[in-house]
PALUM-491980 format. One record per residue (C-alpha): x, y, z. Coordinates in steps of 0.5 Angstrom, whole numbers, padded with zeros to 4 digits, always signed. Layout:
<lumgus>
XYZ/...
</lumgus>
This chain:
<lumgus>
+0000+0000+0000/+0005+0005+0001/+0010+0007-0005/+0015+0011+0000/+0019+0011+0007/+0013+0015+0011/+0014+0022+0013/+0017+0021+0021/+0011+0025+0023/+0006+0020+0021/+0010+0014+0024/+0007+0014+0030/+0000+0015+0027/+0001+0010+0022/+0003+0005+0028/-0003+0006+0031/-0007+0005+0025/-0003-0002+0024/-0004-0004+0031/-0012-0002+0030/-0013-0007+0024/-0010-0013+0027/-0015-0012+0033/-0021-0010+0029/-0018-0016+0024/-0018-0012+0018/-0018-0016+0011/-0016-0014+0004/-0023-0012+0003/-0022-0006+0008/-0015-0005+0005/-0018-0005-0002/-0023+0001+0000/-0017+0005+0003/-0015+0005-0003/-0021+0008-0006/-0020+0014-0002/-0013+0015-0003/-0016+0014-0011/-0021+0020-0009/-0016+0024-0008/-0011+0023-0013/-0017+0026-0017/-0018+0031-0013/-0011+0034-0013/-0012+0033-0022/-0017+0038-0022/-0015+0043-0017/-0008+0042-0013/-0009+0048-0008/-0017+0046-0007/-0015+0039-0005/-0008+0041+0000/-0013+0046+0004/-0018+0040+0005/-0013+0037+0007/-0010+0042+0013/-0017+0043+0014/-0018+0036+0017/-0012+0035+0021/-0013+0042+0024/-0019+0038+0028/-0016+0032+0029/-0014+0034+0036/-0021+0037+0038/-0025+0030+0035/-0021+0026+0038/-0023+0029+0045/-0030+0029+0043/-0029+0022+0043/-0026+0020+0049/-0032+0020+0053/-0037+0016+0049/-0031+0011+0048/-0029+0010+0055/-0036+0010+0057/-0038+0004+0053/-0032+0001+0055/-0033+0001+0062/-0041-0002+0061/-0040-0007+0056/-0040-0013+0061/-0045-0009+0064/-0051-0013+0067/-0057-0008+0066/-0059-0008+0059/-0062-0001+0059/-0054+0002+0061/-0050-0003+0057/-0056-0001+0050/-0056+0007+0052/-0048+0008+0052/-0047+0003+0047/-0053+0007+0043/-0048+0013+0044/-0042+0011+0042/-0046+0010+0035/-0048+0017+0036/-0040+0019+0036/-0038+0015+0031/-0043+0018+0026/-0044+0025+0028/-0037+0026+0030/-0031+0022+0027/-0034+0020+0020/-0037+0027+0019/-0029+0028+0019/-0026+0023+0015/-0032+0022+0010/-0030+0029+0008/-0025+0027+0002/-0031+0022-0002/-0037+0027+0000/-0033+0033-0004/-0030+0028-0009/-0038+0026-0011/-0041+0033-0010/-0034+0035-0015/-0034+0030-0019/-0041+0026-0020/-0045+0033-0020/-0048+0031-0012/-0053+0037-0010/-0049+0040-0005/-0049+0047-0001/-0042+0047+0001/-0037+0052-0002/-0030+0052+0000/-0026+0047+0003/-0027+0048+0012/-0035+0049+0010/-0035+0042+0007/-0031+0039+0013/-0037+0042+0017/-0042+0038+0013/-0046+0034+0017/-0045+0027+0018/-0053+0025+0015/-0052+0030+0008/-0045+0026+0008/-0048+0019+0008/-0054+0020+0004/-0050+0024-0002/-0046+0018-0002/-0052+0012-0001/-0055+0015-0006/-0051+0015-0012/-0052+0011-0017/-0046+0012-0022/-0041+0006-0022/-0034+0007-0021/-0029+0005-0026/-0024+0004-0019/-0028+0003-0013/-0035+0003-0011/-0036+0009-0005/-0043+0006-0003/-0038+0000+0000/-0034+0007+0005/-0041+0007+0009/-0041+0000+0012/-0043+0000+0019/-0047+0007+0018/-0054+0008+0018/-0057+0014+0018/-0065+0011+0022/-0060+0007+0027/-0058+0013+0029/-0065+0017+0030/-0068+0012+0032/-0061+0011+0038/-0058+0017+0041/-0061+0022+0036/-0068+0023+0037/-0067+0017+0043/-0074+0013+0040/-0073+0006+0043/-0074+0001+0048/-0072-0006+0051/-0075-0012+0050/-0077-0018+0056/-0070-0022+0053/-0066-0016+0053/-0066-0014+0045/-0066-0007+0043/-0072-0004+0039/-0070+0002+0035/-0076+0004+0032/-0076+0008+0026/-0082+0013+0025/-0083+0019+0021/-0082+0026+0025/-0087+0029+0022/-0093+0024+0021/-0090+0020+0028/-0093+0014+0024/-0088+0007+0023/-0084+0008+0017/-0079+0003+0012/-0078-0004+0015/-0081-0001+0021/-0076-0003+0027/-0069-0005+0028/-0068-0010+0032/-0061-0012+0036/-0058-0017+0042/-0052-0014+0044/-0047-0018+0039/-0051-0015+0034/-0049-0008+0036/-0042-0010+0038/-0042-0013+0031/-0045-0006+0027/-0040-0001+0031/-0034-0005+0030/-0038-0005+0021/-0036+0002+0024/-0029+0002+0026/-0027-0002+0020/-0030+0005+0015/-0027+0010+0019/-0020+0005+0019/-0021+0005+0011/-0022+0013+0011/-0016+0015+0015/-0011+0010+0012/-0014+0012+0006/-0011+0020+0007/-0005+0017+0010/-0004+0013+0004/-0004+0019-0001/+0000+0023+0004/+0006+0018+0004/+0006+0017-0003/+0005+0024-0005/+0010+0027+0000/+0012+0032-0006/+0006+0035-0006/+0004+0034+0001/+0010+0038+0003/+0006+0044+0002/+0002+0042+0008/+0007+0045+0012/+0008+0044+0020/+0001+0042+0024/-0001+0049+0028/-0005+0049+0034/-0010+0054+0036/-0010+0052+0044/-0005+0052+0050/-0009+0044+0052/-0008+0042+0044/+0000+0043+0044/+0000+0041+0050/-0003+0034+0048/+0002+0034+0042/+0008+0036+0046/+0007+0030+0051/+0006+0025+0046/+0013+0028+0044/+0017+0030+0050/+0014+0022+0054/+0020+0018+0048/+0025+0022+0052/+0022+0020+0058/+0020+0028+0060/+0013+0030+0063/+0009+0037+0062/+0007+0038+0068/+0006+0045+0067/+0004+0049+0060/+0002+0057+0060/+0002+0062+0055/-0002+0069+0054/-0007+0069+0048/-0002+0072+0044/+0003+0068+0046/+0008+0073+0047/+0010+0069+0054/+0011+0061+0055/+0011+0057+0061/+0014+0050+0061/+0015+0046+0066/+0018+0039+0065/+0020+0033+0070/+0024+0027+0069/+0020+0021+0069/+0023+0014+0068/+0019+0009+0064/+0019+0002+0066/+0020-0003+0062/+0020-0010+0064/+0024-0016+0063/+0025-0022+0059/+0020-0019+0055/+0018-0022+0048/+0014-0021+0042/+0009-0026+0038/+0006-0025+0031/-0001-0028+0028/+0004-0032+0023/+0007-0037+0028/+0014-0032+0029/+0016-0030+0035/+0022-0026+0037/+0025-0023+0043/+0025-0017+0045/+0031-0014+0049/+0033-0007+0053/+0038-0002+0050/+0041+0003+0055/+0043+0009+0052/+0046+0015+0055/+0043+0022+0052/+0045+0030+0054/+0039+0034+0058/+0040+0040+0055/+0040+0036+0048/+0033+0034+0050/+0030+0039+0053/+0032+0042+0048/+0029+0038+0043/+0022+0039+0046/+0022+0046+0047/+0024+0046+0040/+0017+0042+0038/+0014+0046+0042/+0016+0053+0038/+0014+0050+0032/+0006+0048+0032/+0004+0054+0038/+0009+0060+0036/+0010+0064+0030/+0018+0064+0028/+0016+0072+0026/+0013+0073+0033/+0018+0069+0038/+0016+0070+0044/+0019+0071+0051/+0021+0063+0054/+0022+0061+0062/+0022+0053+0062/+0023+0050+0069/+0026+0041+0070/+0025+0037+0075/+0028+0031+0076/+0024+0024+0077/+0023+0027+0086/+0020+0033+0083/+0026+0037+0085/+0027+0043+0081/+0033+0042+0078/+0034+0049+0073/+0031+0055+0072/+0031+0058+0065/+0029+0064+0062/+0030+0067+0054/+0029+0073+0051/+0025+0072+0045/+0032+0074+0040/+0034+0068+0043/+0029+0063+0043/+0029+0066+0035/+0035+0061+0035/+0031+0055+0036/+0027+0055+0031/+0033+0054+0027/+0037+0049+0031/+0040+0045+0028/+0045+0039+0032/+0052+0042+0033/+0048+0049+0032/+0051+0055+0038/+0045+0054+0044/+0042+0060+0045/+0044+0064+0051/+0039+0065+0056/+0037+0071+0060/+0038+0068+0067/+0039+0060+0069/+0043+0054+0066/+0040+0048+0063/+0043+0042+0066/+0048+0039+0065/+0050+0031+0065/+0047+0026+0062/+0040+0021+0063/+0039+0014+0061/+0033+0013+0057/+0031+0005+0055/+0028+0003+0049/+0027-0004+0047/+0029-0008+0039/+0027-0014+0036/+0032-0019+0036/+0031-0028+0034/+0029-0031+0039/+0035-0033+0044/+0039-0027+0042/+0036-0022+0047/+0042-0023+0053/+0047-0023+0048/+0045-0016+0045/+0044-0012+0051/+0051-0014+0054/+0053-0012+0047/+0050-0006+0048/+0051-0005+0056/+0045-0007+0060/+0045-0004+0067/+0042+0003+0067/+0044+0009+0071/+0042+0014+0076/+0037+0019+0073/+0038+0026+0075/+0044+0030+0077/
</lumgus>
């Protein structure tokens, strides 16, 4: 699927993907319909390159705000699934189908929505790119349920398994259902404006049936975002364009910026700004990750491989550095530097550097480079020394001791 070396920045996310579609047990099928999406856009970008890439940062620029959205729904019907009384297993579960139509594929449909209105005259409203993404899930579903023409490379019909339009109504939506004596869930589809049973009348579902039509869910939703990321890595020429994710809000690079600061064992524990980010605020502390012994991997196909620790010794002040130069880059404006006081902790919480930098000098980190003069700061010193970061590798079976004494097992003290 994919043509070239992924960018770095979407190899964490192409992990998650890889991880999802051995859980949600995605088949060639499903591979095929990513595929398709990656086909949209590269007809998009025929038509209009300008269009398609502002699409493009108009979808990542919501990841972060969909994903939040998410989070509750998601750990909601987790936490009821084994649950006893049917109603509150139903009712989560009713709402976690609500998410996944109203929020993430409202997001993700974008790319085959805009590609039939453009391409195949669907009747539309939408006007530029950030409009179209704001299209609602139900105006998105039935502009592509409902189009007849067959594609000569794919069927956008099949991008729609799992979601149905009367399911979500009948659930969460208009919240017109009720359970049965044997614990089955009725969804009962009803004209809003005549109040009388219409189509097939009902849906009826046990809990696997349910469980069954929200996985259908994920499964599309895997096939929509691959399918971006698909066209992203193969097309890294014309995608370069995008430019670096911005964020608009101190929680969002806050999120972005720990998922980054955590590979080098750092934690926020503190992030501020004033509304135009004259002034940031970070405090990082120092926190080990524990990793356990004897560890080993096994695969679907019968491979199996041991997976041993490295121990490597790396420098505060690279590290801190790095982070904060992450941080600058999707929540500073480079033209506008802001003024910088960054506080360390050690894995005690004991302050172990004070920093400030005036804003000519946090100009330099934008632009650092490795081997590149540190800027110098106002008052403070970052530490100095070193940390021992751990990180494991695959290796075959039986290798393990013999790679961590090649490469030094026996971890250092953390801190000054």
């Amino acid at each position: 699927m994919l043509r070239a070396s992924p960018p770095t920045h979407l190899l964490p996310a192409l992990y998650d993907e890889a991880f999802l579609a051995w859980q949600l047990q995605i088949s060639s099928a499903d591979r095929s319909r990513a595929k398709l999406v990656e086909k949209m856009l590269s007809e998009l970008v025929k038509t209009d390159l300008d269009d398609t890439l502002d699409l493009l940062k108009c979808l990542q620029k919501e990841l972060f705000d969909v994903g939040k959205r998410a989070e509750t729904p998601e750990q909601n019907a987790r936490e009821v699934r084994d649950s006893k009384p049917p109603e509150l297993f139903f009712a989560e579960h009713l709402r976690l189908y609500k998410q996944l139509f109203e929020n993430e594929f409202r997001l993700w449909s974008t790319v085959p929505y805009l590609f039939v209105c453009r391409t195949y005259g669907v009747a539309t409203r939408g006007t530029t790119s950030e409009s179209f993404v704001r299209i609602g899930s139900s105006a998105k579903y039935h502009g592509l349920s409902n189009l007849k023409v067959a594609l000569p490379f794919g069927d956008p019909t099949t991008l729609l398994k799992g979601f149905n339009n009367e399911i979500r109504n009948a659930g969460e939506g208009h919240d017109d259902w009720e359970i049965a004596d044997d614990e089955t869930l009725r969804l009962h589809i009803i004209d809003p404006k005549t109040g009388l049973l219409k189509g097939r009348g009902h849906w009826d579902f046990k809990r696997e049936d349910l469980l069954s039509i929200i996985k259908d869910c994920r499964q599309s939703l895997w096939a929509l975002r691959v399918g971006v990321m698909l066209f992203v890595c193969n097309n890294q020429s014309l995608c370069s364009n995008l430019g670096q994710l911005r964020v608009r809000k101190t929680s969002e690079a806050r999120a972005y910026v720990e998922q980054f600061a955590r590979d080098r064992w750092f934690t926020i524990t503190q992030l501020r700004a004033d509304d135009a980010r004259t002034n940031i605020y970070i405090a990082l502390q120092l926190s080990p990750v524990v990793l356990g012994e004897m560890a080993r991997v096994y695969f679907g196909n019968g491979e199996s491989y041991d997976l041993a620790r490295i121990d490597e010794q790396v420098a505060y002040d690279e590290q801190v550095v790095g982070i904060i130069q992450y941080l600058l880059t999707i929540f500073a404006e480079e033209t506008r530097p802001p003024k910088l006081e960054i506080r360390v902790s050690n894995e005690a919480g004991q302050q172990i550097a004070s920093v400030t930098y005036a804003p000519s000098e946090v100009h330099k980190i934008f632009s650092m480079k490795t081997g590149s003069e540190p800027p110098t700061p106002t008052s403070g010193t970052l530490p100095d020394g070193c940390y021992t970061i751990s990180y494991r590798v695959r290796v075959p079976l039986g290798m393990r001791e013999v790679v961590e004494q090649r490469f030094g097992r026996g971890r250092q003290n953390h801190g000054l």
